[in-house]
N, C-alpha and C positions, 0 to 999 in steps of 0.2 A: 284803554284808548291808545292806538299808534302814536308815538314822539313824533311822530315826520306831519302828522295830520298840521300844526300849526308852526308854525318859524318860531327859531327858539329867540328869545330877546336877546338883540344882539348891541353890544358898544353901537357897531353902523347906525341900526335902526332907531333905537334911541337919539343918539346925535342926531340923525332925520327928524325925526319928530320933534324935538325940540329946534331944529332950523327950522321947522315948516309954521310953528309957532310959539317962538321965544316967551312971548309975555305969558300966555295960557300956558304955557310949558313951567314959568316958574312957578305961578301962582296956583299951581295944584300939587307941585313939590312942596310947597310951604306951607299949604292945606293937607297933604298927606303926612308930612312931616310933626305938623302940631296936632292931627287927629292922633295919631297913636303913640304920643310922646307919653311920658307916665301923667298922670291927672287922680282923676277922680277916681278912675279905672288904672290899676297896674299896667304895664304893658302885654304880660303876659295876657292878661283876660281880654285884653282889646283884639291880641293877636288870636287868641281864640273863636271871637267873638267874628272875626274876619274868615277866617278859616271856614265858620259853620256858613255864615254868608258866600262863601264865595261856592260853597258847593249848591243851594241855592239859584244863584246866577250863574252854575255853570261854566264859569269862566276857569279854564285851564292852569293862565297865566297865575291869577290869583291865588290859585288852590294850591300849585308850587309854590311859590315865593311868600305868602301867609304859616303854611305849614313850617317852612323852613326857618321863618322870623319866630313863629310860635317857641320852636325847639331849641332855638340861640337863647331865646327869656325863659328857660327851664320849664317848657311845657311838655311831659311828658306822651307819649303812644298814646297811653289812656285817657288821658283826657284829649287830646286831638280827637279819635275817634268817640269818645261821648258828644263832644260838640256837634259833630257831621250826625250823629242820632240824634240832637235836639234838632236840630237845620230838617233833619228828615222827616221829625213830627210834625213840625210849623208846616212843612211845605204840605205834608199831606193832611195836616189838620184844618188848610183852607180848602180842600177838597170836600172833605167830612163837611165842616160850617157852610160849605155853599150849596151842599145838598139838600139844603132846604128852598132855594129858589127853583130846584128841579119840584122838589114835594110841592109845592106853593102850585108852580105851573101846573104838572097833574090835578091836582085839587082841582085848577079853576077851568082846566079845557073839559074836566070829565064834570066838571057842575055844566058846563054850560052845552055839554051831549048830552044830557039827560032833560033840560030842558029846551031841547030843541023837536 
């Protein structure tokens, strides 16, 4: 995907968004801050765990800035990209699990041609 497609996060930008709203603006600094602080989860796995998420949501921004947090808490290549392959099963494993309301539908439009 082209770099130019999205504005890269800038000092400016940031400052704007935090003038546009201060209070919301700290209060999810300090929820973003305590989420991936070390806990229960390393930091490392949180960051990993972000990483596979953000490819998931597609979100650009994330998928830079996660990766690069990953790699600062000694996450290697290899497990960054194992993550983005679990991220890739989930996502297409709710495809696979929802395929059964398509079978379901089938089932019950061809029960109900049959007795028509």
């Amino acid at each position: 995907m082209p770099r130019d497609i999205f504005p890269h996060p800038t000092t400016e930008l940031a400052s704007r968004r935090k003038e546009l709203a201060p209070d919301i603006h700290e209060a999810f600094t300090k929820f973003s801050e305590r989420v991936f602080a070390d806990g229960a989860l390393p930091v490392k796995t949180k960051q990993l765990i972000a990483v596979a998420v953000a490819h998931v949501t597609q979100c650009p921004y994330c998928i830079r800035g996660h990766t690069k947090a990953a790699l600062r808490h000694g996450a290697t290549a290899n497990e960054i990209m194992e993550a983005i392959w679990v991220a890739a099963e989930m996502r297409s494993g709710g495809a696979y699990a929802h395929s059964a309301l398509a079978l379901d539908t089938i089932d019950e439009v061809q029960h109900r041609m049959a007795n028509e």
